[in-house]
N, CA, C and O of each residue as an XYZ file, in Angstrom:
616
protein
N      78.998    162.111     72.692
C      80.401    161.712     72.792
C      80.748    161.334     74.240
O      81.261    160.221     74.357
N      80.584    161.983     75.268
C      80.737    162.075     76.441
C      79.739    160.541     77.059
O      79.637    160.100     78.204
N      79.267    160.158     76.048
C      78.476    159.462     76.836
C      79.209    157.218     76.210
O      79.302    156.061     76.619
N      79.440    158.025     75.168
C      80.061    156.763     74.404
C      81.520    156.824     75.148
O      81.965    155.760     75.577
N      82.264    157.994     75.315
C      83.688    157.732     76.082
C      83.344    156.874     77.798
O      84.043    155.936     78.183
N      82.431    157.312     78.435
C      81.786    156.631     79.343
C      81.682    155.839     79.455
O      82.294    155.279     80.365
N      80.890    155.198     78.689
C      80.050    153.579     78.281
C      82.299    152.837     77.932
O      82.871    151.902     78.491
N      82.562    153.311     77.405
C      84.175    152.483     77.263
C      85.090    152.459     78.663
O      85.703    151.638     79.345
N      84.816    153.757     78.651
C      85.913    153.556     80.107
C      85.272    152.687     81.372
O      85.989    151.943     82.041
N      84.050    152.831     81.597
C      83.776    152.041     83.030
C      84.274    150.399     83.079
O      84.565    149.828     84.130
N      84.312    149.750     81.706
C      84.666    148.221     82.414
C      86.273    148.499     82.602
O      86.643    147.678     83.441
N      87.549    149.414     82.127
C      88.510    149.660     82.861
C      88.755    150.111     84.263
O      89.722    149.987     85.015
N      87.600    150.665     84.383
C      87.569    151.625     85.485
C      87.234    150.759     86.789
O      87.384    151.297     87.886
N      86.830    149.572     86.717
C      86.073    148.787     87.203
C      86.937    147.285     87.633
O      86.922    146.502     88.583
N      87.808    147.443     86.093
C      88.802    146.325     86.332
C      90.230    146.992     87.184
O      90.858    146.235     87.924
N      90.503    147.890     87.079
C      91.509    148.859     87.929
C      90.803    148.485     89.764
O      91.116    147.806     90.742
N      89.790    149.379     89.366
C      89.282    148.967     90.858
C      89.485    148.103     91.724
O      89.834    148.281     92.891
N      89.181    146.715     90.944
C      89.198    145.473     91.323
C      90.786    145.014     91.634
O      91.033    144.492     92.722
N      91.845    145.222     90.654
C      92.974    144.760     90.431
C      93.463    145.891     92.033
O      94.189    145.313     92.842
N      93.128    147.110     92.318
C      93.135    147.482     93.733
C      93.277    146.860     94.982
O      94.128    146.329     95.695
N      91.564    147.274     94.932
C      91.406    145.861     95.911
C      91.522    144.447     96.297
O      91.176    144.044     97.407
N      92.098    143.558     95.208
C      93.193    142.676     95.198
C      94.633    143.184     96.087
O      95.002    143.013     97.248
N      94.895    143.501     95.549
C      95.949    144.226     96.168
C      96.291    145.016     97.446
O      97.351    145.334     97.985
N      94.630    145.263     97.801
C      94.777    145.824     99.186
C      94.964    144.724     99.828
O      95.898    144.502    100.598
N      93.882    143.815     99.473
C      93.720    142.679    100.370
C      94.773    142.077    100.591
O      94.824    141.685    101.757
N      95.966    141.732     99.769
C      97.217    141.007     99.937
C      98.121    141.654    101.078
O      98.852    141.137    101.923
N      97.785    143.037    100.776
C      98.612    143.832    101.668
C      98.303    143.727    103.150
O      99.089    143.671    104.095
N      97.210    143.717    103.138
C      96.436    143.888    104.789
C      97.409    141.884    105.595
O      98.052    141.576    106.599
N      96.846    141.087    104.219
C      97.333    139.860    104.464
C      99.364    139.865    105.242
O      99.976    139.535    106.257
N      99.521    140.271    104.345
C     101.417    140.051    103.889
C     102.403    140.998    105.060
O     103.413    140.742    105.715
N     101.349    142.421    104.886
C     102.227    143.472    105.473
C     101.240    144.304    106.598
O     101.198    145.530    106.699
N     100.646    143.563    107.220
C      99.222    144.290    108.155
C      99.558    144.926    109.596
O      98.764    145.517    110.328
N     101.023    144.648    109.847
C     101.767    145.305    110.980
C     101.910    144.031    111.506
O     101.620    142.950    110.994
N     102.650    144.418    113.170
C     103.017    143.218    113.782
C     102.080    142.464    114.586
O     102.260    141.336    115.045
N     101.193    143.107    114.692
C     100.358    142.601    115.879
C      99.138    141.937    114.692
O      98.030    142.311    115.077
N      99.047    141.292    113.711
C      97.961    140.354    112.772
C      99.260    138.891    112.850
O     100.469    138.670    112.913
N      98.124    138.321    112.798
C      99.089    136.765    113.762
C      97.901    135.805    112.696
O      96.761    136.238    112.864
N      97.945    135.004    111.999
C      97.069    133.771    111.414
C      97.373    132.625    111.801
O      98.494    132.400    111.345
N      96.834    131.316    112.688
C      96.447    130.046    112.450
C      96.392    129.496    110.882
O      95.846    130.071    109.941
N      97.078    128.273    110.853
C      97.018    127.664    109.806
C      95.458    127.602    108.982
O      95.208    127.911    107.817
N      94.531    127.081    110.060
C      93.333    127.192    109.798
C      92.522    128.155    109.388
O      91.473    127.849    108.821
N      92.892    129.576    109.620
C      92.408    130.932    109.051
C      92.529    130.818    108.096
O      91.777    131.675    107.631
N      93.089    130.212    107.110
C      92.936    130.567    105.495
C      91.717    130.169    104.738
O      91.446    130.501    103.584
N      90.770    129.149    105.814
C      89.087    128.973    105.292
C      88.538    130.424    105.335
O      88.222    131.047    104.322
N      88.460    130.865    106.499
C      87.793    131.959    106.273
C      87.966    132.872    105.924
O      86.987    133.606    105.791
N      89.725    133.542    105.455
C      90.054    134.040    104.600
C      89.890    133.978    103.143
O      90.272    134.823    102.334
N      89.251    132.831    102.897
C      89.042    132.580    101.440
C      87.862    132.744    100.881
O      87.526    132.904     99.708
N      86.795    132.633    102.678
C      85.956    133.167    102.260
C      85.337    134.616    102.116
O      84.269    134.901    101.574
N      86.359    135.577    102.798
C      86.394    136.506    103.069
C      86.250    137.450    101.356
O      85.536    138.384    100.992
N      87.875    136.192    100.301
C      87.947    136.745     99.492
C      87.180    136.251     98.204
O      87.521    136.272     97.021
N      85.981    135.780     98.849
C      85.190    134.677     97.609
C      83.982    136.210     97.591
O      83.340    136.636     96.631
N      84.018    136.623     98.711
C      83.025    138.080     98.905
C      83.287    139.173     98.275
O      82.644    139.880     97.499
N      84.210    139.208     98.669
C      85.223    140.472     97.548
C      84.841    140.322     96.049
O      84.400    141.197     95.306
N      85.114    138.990     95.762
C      84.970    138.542     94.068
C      83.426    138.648     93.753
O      82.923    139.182     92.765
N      82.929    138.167     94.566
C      81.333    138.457     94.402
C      80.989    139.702     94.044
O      80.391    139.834     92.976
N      81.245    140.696     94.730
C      81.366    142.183     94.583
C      81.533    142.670     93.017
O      80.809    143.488     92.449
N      82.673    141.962     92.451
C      82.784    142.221     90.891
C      82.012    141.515     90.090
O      81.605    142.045     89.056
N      81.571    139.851     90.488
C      80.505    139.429     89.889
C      79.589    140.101     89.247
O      79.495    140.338     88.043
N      78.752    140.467     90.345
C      77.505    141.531     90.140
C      78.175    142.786     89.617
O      78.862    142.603     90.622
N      78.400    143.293     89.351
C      79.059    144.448     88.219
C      78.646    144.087     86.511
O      78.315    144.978     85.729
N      78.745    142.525     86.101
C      77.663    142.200     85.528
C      78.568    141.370     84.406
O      79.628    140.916     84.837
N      78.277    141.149     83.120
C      79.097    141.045     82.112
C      79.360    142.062     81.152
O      80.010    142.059     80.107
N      78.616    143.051     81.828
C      78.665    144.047     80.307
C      79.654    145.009     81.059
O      79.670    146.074     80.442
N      80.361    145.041     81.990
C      81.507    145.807     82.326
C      82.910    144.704     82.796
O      84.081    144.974     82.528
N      82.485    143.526     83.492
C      83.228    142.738     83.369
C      83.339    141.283     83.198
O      82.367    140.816     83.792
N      83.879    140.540     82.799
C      83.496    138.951     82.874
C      84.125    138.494     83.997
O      84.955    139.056     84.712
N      83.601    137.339     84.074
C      84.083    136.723     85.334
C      85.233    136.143     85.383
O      86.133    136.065     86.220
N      84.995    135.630     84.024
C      86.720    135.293     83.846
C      87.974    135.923     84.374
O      88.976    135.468     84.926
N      87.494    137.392     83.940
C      88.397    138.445     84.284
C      88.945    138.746     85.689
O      90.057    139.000     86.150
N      87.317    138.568     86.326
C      87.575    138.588     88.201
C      88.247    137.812     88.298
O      89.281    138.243     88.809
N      88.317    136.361     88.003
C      88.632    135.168     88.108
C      90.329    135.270     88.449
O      91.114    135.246     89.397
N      90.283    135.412     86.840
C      92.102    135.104     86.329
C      92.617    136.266     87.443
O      93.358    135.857     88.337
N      92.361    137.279     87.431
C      92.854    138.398     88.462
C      93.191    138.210     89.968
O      94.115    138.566     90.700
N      91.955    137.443     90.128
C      92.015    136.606     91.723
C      93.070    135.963     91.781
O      93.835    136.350     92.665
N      93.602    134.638     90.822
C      94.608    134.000     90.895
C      95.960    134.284     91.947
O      95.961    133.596     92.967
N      96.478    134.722     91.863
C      97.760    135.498     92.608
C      97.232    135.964     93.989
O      98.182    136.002     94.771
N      96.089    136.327     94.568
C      95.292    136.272     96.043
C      95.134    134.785     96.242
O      95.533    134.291     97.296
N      94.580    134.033     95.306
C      94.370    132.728     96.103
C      95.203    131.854     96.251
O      95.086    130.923     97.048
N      95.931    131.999     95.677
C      97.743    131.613     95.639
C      98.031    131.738     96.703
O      98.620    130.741     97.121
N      97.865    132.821     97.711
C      98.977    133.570     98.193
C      97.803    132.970     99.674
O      98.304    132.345    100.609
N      96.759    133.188     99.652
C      95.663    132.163    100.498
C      96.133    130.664    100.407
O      96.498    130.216    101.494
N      96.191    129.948     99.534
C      96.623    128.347     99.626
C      97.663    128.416    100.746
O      97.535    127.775    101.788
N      98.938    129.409    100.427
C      99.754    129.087    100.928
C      99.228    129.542    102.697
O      99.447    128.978    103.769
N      98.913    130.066    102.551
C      98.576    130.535    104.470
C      97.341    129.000    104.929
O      96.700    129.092    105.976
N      97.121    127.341    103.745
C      96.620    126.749    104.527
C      97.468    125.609    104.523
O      97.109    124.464    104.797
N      98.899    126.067    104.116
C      99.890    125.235    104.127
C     100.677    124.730    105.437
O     101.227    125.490    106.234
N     100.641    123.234    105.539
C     101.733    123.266    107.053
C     103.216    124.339    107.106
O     103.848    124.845    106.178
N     103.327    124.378    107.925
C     104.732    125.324    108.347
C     105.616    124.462    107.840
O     106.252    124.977    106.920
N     105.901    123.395    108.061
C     106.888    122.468    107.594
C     106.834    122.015    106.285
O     107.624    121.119    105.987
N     106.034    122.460    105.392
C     106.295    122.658    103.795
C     106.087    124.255    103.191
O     106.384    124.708    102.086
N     105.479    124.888    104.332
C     106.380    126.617    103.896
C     107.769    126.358    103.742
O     108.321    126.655    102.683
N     108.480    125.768    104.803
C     109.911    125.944    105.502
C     109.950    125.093    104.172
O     110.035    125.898    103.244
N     109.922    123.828    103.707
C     110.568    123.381    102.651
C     110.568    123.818    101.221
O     111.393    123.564    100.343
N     109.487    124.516    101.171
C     109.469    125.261     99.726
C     110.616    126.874     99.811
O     111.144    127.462     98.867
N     110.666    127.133    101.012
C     111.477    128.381    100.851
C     112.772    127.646    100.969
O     113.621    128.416    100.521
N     113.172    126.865    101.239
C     114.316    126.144    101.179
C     115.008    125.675    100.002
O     116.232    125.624     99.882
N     113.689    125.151     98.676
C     114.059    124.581     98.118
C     113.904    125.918     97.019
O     114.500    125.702     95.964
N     113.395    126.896     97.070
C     113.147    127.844     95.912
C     114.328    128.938     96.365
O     114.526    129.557     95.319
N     115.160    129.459     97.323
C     115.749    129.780     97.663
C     117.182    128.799     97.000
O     117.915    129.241     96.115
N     117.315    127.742     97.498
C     118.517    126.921     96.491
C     118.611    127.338     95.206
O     119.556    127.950     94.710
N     117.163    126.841     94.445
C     117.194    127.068     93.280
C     117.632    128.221     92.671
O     117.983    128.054     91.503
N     117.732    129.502     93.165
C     118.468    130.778     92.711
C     119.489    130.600     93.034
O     120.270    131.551     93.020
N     119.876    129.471     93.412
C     121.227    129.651     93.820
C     121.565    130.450     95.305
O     122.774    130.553     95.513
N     120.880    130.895     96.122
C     121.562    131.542     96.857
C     121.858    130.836     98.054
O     122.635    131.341     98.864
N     121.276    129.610     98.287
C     122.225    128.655     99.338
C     123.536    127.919     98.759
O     123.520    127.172     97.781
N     124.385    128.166     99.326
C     125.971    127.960     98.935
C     126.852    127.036    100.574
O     126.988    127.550    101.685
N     127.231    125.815    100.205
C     128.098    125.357    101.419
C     127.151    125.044    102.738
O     127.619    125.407    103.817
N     125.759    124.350    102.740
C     125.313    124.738    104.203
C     125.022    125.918    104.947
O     124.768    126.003    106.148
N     125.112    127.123    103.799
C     125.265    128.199    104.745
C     123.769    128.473    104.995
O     122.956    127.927    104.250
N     123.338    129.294    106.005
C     121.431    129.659    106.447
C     121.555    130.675    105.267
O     122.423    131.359    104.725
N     119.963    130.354    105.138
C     119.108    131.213    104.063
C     119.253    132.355    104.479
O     119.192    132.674    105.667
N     119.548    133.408    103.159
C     119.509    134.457    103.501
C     118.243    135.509    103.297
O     117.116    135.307    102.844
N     118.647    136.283    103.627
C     116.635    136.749    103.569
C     116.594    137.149    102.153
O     117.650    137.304    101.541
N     115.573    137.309    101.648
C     114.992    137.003    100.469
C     114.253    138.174     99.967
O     113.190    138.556    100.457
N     115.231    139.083     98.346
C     114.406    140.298     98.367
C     113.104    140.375     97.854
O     112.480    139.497     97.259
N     112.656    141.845     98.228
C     111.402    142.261     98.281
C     111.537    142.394     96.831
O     112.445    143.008     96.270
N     110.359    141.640     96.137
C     109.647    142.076     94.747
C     108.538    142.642     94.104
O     108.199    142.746     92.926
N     107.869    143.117     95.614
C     106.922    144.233     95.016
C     105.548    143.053     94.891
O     104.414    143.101     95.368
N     106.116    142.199     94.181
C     104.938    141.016     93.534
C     104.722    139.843     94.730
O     105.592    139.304     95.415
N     103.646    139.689     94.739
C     103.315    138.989     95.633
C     102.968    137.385     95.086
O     102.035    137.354     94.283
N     103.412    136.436     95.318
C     103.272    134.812     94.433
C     103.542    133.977     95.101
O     104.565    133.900     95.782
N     102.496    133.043     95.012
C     102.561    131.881     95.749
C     104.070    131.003     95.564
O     104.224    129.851     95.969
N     104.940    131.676     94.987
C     106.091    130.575     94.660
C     107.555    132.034     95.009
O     108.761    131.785     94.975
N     107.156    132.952     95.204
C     108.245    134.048     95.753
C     108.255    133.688     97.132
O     107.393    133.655     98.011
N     110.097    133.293     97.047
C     110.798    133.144     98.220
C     109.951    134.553     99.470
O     109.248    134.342    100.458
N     110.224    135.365     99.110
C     110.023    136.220    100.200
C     108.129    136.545    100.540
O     107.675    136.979    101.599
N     107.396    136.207     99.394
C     105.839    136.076    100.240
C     105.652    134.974    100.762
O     104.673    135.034    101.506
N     106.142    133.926    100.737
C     106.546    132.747    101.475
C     106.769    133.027    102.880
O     106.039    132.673    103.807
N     108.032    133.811    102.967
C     108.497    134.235    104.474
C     107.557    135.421    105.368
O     107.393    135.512    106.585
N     107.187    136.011    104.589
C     105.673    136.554    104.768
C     104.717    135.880    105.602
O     104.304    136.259    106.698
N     104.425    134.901    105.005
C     103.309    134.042    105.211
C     104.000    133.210    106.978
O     103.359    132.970    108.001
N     105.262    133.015    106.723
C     105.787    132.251    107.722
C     105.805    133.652    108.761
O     105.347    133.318    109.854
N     106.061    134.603    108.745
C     106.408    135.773    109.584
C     104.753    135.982    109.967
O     104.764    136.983    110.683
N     103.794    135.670    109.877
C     102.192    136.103    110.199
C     101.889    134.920    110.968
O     101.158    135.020    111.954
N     102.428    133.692    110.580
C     101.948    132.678    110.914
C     101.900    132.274    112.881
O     102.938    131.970    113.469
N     100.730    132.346    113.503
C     100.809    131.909    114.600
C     101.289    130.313    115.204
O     100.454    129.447    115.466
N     103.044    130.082    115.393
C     102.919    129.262    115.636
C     104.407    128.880    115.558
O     105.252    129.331    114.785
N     104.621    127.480    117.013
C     105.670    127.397    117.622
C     106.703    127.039    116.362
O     107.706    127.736    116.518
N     106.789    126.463    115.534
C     107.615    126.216    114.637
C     108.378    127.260    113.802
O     109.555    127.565    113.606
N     106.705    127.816    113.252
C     107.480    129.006    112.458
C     108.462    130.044    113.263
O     109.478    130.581    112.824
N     107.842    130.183    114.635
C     108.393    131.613    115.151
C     110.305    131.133    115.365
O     111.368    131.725    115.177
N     109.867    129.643    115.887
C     111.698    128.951    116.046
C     112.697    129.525    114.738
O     113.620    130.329    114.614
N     112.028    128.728    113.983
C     112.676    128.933    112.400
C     112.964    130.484    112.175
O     114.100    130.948    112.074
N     111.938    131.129    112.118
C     112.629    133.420    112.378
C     113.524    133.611    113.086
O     114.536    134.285    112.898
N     113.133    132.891    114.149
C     114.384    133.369    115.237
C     115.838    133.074    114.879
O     116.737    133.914    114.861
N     115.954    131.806    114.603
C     117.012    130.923    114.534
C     117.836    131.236    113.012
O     119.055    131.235    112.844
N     116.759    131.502    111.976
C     117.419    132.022    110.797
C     117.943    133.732    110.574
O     119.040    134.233    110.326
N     116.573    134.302    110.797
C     116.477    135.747    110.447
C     116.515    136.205    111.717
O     115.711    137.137    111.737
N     117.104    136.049    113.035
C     116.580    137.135    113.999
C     115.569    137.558    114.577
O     115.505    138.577    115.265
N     114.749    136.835    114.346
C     113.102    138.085    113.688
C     112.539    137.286    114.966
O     112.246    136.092    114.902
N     112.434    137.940    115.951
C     111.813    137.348    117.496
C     109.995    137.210    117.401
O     109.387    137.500    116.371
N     109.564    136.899    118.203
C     108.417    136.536    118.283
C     107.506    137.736    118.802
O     107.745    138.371    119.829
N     106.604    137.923    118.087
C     105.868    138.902    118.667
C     104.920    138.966    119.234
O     104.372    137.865    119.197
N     104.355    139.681    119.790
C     103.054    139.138    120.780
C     101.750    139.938    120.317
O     100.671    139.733    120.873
């Protein structure tokens, strides 16, 4: 018995794992303190960073997980990677324009900051500003300053 409950639980146990460390990784990305700063260009080797990671579950095999599974799971990391190889000046326009769309720009007035959802997505106003708040570089840091306050850090 003990051995058949075993043999079931490890490809959960395995996909938990994984769905983890996804998740760490976003975190280290999104929320890594003040002093982690990214170049537009870092998101190559961030991707390859997280093509290693996925590899990791690869080899785990098919008989605990498919790849598919790594795969589809990855989605929402590489999302959230595209956007860190995005110019600053279509961050700034997508938070502009997904921010409208809720409605919460009214009259010309500046964007207001954008709540925290826990979820991290290549199309959430606020991992957006994320991405712009990490980002090394003269534009983005103008745009923090000038909207949110949010000074430049060193």
């Amino acid at each position: 018995m003990s051995a058949i409950l075993t043999e079931r639980a490890q490809p959960l146990l395995v996909k938990e794992i994984m769905k983890t460390c996804y998740d760490a990784f976003l975190l280290v990305l999104l929320a890594g303190g003040t002093t982690r700063m990214f170049n537009e260009s870092d998101h190559v080797s961030i991707q390859e960073d997280f093509q290693c990671l996925k590899q990791e579950f690869y080899r785990c095999g098919e008989e605990l997980i498919a790849e598919s599974v790594v795969d589809k799971e990855g989605e929402v990391v590489e999302g959230v990677i595209g956007l860190m190889g995005t110019s600053t000046e279509e961050l700034l326009e997508n938070l502009s324009n997904l921010s409208s769309e809720n409605g919460v720009i009214e009259n010309g007035m500046k964007l207001p900051m954008p709540p925290t959802t826990g979820k991290w997505n290549r199309t959430d106003p606020n991992t957006i500003l994320r991405v712009l708040c990490y980002r090394n570089d003269r534009v983005a840091n103008h745009f923090l300053k000038r909207t949110y306050q949010i000074a430049k850090r060193r």
